[in-house]
N, C-alpha and C positions, 0 to 999 in steps of 0.2 A: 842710279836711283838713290835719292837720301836713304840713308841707314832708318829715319822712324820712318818709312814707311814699310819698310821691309820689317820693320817690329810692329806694325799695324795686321800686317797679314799673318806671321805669328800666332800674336795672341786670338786673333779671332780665328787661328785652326785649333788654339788649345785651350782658349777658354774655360770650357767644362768638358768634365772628362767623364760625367756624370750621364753626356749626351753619346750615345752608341750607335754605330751604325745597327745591330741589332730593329731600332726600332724602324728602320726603314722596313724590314720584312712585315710589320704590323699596318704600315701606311700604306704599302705595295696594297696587301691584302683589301685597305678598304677602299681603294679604287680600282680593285682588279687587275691590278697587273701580277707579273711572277717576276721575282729580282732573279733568281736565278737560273729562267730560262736564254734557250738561244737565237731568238726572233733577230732577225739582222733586218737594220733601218732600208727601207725603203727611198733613195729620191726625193718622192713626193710628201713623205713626211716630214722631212729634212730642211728643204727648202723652200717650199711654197709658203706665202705671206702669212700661214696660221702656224706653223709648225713651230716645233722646237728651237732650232736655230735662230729663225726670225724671233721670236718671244727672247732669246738670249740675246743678240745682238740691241733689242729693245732695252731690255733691261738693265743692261749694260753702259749703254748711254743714256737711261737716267740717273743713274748713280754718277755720271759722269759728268751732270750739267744739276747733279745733285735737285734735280725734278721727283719732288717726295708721290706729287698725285697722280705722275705715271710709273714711279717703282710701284708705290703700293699695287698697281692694279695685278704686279706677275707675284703677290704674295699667296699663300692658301688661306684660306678663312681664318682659320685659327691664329695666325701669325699676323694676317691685316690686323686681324683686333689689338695682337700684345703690342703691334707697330705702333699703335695709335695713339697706345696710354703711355709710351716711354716720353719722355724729355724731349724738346725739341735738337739740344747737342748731342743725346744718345742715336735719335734717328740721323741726325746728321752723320755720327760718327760711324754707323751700321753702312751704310753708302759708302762713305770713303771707304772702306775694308775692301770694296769690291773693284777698285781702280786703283786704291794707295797712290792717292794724291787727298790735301787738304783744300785746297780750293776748288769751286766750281770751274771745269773745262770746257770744253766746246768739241762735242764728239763727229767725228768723223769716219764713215764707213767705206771700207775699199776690196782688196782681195788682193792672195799674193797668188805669182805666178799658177800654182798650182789650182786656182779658184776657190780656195779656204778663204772664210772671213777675215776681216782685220777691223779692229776701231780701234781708233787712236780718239785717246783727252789729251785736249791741248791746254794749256794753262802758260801764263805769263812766263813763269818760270822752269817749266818744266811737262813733256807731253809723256805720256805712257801707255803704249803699246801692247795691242792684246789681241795676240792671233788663236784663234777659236779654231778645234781640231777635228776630224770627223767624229760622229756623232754614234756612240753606244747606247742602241735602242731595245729597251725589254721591254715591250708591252708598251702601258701607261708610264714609265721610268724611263729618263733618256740620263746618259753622262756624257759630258764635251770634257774633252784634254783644253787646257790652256795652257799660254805660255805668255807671261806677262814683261814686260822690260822696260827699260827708258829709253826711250824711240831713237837718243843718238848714240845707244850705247852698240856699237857694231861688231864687239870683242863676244859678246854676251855674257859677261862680268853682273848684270843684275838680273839676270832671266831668274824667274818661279815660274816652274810647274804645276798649276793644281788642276783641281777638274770639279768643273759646276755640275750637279745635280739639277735636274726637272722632274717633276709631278705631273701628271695630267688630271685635273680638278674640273669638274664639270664640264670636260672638252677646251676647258683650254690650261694652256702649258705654265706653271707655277711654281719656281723656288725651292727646290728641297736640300738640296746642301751644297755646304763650300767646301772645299777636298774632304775630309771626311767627318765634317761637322752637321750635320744636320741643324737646319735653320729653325731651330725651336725657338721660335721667343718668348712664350708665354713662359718658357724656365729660365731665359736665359736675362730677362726684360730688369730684373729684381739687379743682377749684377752687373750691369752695365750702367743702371741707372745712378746702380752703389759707386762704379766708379769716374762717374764725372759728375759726383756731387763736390770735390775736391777744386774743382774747377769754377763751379757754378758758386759756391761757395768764396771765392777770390774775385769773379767777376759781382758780385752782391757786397763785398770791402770795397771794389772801385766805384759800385755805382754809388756806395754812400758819400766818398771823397769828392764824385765828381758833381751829385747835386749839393754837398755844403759850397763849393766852390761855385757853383752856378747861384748861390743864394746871397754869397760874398758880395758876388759882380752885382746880382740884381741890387743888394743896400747900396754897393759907392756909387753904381748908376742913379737908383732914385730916391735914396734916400730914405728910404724903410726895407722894411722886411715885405715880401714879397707872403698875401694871403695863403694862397697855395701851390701845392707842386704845378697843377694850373700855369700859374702865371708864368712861370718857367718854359712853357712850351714853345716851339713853332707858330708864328700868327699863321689863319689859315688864309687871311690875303693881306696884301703890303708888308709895308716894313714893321719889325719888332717896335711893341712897346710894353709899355708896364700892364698892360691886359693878357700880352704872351712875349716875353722877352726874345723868347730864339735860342735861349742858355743850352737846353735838354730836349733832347728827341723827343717824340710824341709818345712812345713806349713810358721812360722814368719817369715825364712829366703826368703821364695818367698813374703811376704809383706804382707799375710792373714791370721786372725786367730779368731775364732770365731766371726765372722758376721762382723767382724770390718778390715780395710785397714791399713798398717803401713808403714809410709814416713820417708827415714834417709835422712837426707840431710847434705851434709859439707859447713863449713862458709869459706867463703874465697879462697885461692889458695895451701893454704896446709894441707897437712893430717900429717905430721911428729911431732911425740912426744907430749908432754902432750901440750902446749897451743895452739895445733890444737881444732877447734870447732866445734860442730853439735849438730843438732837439732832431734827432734822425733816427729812426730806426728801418731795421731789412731784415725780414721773419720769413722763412722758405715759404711757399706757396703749399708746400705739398712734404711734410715733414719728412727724411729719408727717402725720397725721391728727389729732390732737387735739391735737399741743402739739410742739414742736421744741427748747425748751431744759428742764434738770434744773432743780429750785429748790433751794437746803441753807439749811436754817437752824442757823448753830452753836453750843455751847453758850453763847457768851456773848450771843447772840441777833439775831448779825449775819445781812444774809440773802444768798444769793450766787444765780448762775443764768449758765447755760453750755447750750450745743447741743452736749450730750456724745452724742449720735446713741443716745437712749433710754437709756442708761445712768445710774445713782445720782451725784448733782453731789455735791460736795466743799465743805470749807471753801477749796481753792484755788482755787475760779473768781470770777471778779470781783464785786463785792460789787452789790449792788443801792440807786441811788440813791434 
């Protein structure tokens, strides 16, 4: 198993330390269950197509084919919500934590000898293995032991042990924690989001580099500046022209592209051949959630960036090394 995945599961058992199991006795409480009695699972709770089990093994492989509209559905209300306002890379990254793999897989369900579950994510470069253990049932609260690996790891050199948590949320089986985290996101929504603004913020540098360069191609092709990000785009039948060149995906050419907004503007009154001039800028969509500083690219093609608190950066903030 790569080493960052194994620092993927990590920090999402140690995130916040702020989150206690403690409050699991408060959630027990408002759906009736008791965390610490000794009700032993039944069979029919276990495995039949509504139960526990089946809800894990589902939810398991959406995170594994990274299918956000059928995770959400094993979230609890409260947690579908904060799911929905994070970032589309924070959701993404919440997923992966639960298979530690980066790419979408292709899951597959089996049983080992013993008739214990197994899914396997399969992925180009690598499948990861997750045998699901018999099932600790209190009430409305169930806990499965896992045991996670890289599927051709036969020494067991990358096995993690953890154990998923379930809810039972208006009769059906939903999410409550990952070894001893509990899935709070409305707390946890803020620092997650904080941490792939860093990210989201370098992908909003590339997208500026990559439509001034798709603006380049549009002049040597035609011969002026290209009216707007528009023209830039995908044609939506035939081949590229100067209506929609084909330069920039349909995302940057509509002006949005991971959390961030993108402004082309032209200097002056003319767009015809090279001492035609424009400007670029990329202002977070959603300040402190998907990005904290402005990006400007000036006409001469310098690039600057500044934490002008969501507002359009300038050619006077500091240049970018």
């Amino acid at each position: 198993m790569k080493s960052t995945k194994s620092k993927a599961l990590v920090q999402v058992l140690f995130v916040s330390c702020a989150i206690l199991l403690a409050d699991a006795s408060a959630l027990a409480q408002d759906t009736g269950s008791k965390p610490n009695g000794n009700s032993a699972s039944t069979p029919s709770e276990t495995t039949n197509n509504g139960g526990p089990s089946a809800a894990l093994k589902t939810v398991l492989a959406a995170a594994c084919s990274q299918n956000q509209a059928e995770f959400v559905r094993f979230l609890t209300a409260r947690n579908k919500e904060a799911f929905s306002r994070m970032t589309p890379p924070a959701r993404l990254a919440f997923m992966k934590r639960f298979v530690l793999l980066d790419e979408p897989g292709k899951p597959m369900v089996s049983a080992n000898p013993a008739g214990r579950p197994i899914l396997r994510c399969e992925t180009l470069d690598v499948t990861t293995e997750m045998q699901i253990g018999g099932a600790d049932l209190r009430d409305n609260i169930v806990f499965f032991p896992m045991e996670l690996r890289d599927a051709t790891d036969t020494a067991g050199a990358s096995v993690h042990q953890i154990t998923l948590g379930l809810v039972r949320e208006d009769g059906e089986w939903k999410l409550l924690s990952l070894g001893l985290l509990l899935l709070d996101l409305p707390s946890l929504e803020v620092e997650w989001d904080a941490a792939e603004v860093e990210e989201t913020e370098k992908r909003a540098l590339e997208a500026l580099n990559k439509v001034a360069g798709a603006v380049e191609a549009y002049r040597n092709k035609f011969a002026h500046l290209p009216e707007s990000l528009a023209r830039l785009g995908p044609p939506l039948h035939g081949a590229a022209n100067g209506e929609a060149a084909g330069l920039l995906d349909s995302d940057l050419a509509s002006g949005m592209k991971n959390g961030y907004t993108v402004r082309y503007v032209i200097l002056g009154a003319s767009t015809l051949g090279a001492p035609a001039k424009y400007e670029l800028a990329a202002t977070p969509l959603r300040y402190g959630r998907t990005g904290r500083r402005s990006f400007f690219r000036d006409s001469s093609g310098a690039m600057h960036a500044a934490d002008r608190h969501g507002a359009v950066g300038s050619e006077s903030d500091p240049k970018v090394e």
